[in-house]
MDAnalysis code that builds the backbone (N, CA, C; Angstrom):
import MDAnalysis as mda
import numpy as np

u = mda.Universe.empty(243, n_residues=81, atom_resindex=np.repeat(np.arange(81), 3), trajectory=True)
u.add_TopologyAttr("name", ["N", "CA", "C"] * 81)
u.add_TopologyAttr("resid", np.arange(1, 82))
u.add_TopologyAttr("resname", ["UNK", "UNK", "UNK", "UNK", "UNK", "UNK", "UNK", "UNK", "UNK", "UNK", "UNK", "UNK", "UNK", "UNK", "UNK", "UNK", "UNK", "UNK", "UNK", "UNK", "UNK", "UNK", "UNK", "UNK", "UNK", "UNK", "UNK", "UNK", "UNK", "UNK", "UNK", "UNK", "UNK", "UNK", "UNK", "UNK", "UNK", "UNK", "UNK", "UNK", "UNK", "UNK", "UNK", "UNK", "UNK", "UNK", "UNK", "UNK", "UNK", "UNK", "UNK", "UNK", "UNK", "UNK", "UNK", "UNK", "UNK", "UNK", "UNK", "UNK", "UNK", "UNK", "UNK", "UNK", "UNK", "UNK", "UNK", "UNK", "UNK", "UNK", "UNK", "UNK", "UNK", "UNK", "UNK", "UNK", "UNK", "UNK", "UNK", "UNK", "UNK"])
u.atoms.positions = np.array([
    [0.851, -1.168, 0.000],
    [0.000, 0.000, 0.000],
    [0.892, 1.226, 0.000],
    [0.692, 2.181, -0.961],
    [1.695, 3.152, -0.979],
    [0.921, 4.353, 0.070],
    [1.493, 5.588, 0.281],
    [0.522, 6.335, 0.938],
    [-0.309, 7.190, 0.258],
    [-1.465, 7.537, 0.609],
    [-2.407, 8.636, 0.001],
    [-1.476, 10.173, -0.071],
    [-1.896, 10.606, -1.227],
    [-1.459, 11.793, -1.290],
    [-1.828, 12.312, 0.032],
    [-2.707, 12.926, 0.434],
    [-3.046, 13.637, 1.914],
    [-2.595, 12.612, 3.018],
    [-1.496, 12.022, 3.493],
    [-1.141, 11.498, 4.709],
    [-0.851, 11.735, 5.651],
    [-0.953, 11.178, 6.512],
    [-0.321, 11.538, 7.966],
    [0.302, 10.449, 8.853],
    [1.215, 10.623, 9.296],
    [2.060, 9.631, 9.997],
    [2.328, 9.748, 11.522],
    [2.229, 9.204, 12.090],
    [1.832, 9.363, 13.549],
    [2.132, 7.487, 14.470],
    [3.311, 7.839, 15.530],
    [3.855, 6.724, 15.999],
    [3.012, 6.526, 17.100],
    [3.248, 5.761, 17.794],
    [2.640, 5.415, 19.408],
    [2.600, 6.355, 20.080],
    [1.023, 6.368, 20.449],
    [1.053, 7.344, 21.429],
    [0.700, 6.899, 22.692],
    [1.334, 6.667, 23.781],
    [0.491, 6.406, 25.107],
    [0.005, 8.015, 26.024],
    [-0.088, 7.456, 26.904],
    [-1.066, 9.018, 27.750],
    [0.447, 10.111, 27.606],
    [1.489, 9.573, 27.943],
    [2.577, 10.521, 28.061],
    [2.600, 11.526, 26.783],
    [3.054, 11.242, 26.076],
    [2.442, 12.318, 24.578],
    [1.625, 12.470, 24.065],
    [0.826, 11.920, 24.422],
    [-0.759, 12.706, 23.980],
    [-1.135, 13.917, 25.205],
    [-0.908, 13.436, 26.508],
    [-0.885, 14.861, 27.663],
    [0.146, 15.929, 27.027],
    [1.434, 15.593, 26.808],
    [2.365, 16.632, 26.230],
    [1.817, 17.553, 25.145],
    [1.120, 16.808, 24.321],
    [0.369, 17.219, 22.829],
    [-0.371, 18.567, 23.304],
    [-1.056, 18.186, 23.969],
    [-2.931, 18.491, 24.397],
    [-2.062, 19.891, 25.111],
    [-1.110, 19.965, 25.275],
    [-0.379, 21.331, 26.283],
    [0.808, 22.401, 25.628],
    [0.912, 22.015, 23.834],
    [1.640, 22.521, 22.974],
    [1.419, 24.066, 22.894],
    [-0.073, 23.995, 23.526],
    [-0.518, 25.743, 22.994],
    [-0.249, 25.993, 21.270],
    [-0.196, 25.194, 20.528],
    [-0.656, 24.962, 19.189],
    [-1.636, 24.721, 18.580],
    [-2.369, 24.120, 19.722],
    [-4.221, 24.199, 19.190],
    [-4.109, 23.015, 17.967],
    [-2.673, 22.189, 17.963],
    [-3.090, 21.457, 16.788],
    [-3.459, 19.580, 17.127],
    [-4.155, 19.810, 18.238],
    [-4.600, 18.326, 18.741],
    [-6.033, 18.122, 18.136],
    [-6.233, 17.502, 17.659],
    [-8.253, 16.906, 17.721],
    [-8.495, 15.225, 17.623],
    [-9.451, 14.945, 17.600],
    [-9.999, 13.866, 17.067],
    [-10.993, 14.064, 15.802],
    [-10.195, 12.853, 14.725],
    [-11.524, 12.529, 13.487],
    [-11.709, 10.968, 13.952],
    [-13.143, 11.339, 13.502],
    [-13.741, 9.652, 12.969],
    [-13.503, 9.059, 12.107],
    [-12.840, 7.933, 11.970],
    [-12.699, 7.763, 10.508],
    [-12.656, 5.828, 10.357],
    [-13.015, 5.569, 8.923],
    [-13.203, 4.146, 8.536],
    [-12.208, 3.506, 8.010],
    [-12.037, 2.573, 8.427],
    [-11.084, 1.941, 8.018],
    [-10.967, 1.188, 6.325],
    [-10.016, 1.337, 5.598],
    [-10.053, 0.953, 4.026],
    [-9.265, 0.202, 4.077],
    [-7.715, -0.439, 4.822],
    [-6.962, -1.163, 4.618],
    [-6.422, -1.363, 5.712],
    [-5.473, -2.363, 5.856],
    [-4.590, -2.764, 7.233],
    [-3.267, -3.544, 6.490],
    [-1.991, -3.118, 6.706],
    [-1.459, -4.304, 6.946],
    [-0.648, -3.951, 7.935],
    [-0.638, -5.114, 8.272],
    [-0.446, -5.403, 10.265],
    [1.214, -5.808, 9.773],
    [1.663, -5.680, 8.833],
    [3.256, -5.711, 8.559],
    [3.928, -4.987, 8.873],
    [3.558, -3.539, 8.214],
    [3.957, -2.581, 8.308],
    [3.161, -1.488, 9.486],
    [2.396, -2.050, 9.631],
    [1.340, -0.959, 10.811],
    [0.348, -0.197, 9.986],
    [1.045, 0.201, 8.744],
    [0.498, 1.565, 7.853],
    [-1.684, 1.256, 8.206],
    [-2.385, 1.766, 7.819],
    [-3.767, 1.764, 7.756],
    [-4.415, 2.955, 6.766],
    [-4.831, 2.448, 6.103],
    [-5.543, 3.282, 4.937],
    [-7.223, 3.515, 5.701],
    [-7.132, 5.102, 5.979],
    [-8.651, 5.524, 6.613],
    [-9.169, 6.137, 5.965],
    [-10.603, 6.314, 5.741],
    [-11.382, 7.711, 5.001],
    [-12.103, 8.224, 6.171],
    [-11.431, 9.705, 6.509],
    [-12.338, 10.461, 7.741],
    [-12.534, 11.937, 6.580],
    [-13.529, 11.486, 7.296],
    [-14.321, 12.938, 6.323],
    [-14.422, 13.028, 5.169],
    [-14.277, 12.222, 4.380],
    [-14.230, 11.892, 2.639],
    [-12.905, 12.200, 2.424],
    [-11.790, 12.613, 3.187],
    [-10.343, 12.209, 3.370],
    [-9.708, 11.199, 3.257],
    [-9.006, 10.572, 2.034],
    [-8.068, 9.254, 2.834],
    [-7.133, 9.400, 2.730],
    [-6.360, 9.067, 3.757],
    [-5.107, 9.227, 4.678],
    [-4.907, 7.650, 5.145],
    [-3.580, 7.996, 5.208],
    [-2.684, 6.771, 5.472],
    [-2.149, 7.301, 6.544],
    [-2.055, 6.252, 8.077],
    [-1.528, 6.834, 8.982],
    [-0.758, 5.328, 9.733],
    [0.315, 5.480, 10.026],
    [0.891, 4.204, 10.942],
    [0.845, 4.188, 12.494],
    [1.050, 2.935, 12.568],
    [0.803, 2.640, 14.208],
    [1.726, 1.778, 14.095],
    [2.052, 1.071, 15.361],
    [2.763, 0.528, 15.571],
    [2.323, -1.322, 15.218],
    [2.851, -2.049, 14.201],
    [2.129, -3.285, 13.916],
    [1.629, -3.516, 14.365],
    [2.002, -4.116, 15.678],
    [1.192, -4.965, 16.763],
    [-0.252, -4.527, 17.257],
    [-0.411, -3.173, 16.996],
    [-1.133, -2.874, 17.469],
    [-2.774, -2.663, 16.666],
    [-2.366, -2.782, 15.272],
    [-3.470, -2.982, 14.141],
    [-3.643, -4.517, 13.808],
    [-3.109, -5.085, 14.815],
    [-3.648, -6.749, 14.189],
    [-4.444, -7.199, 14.449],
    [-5.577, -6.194, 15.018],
    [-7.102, -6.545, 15.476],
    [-7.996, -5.501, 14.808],
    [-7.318, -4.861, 13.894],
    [-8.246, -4.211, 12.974],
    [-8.508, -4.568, 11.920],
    [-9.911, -4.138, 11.337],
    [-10.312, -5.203, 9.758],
    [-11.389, -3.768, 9.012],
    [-11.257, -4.133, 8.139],
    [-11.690, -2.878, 7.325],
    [-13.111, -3.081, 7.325],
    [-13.327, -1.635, 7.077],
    [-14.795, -1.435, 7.859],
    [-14.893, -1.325, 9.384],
    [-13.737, -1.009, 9.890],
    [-14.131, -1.045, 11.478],
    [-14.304, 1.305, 11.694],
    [-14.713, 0.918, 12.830],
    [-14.617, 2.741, 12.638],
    [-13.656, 2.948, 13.517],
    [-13.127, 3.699, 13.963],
    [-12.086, 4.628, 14.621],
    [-12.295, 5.804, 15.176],
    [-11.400, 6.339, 15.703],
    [-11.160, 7.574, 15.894],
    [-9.589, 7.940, 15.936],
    [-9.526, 9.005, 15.137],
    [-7.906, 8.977, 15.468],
    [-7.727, 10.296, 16.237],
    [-6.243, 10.322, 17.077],
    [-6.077, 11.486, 17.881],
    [-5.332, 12.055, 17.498],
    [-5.246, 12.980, 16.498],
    [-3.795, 14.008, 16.078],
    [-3.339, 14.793, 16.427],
    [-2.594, 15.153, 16.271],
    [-1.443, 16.499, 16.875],
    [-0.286, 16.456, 16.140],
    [0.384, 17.909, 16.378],
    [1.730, 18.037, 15.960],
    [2.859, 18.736, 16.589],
    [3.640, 18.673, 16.957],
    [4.713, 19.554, 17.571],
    [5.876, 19.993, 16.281],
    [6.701, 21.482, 16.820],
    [7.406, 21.290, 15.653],
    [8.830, 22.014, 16.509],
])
């Protein structure tokens, strides 16, 4: 799966950087809803459509090997720079 033009890439997050995120004073944290279009649990990568958006975003393998397309989501983004 190559990535969608509009991607986003985003590693593990546990509470520790997602609290760090949420306190950037960048205002650039939210949550989308979004559906799942692909998985491979090889690479982690996941092909989502949130909002008539699709984006390719990774996780950490292990952690998409209980996802199957068509499942819904939510993803938590942010950015620091």
């Amino acid at each position: 799966m190559s990535p969608a033009p509009a991607s986003s890439s985003m590693g593990h997050m546990d509470h520790g950087p997602m609290h760090k995120m949420h306190h950037d004073r960048n205002d650039s944290m939210h949550k989308m809803p979004a559906s799942v279009t692909s998985v491979d649990a090889t690479t982690g990568l996941v092909g989502v459509d949130a909002g008539g958006m699709a984006l390719t975003v990774h996780f950490p393998p292990k952690s998409v090997a209980n996802l199957k397309v068509g499942d819904k989501i939510t993803l938590h983004m942010g950015y620091t720079k």
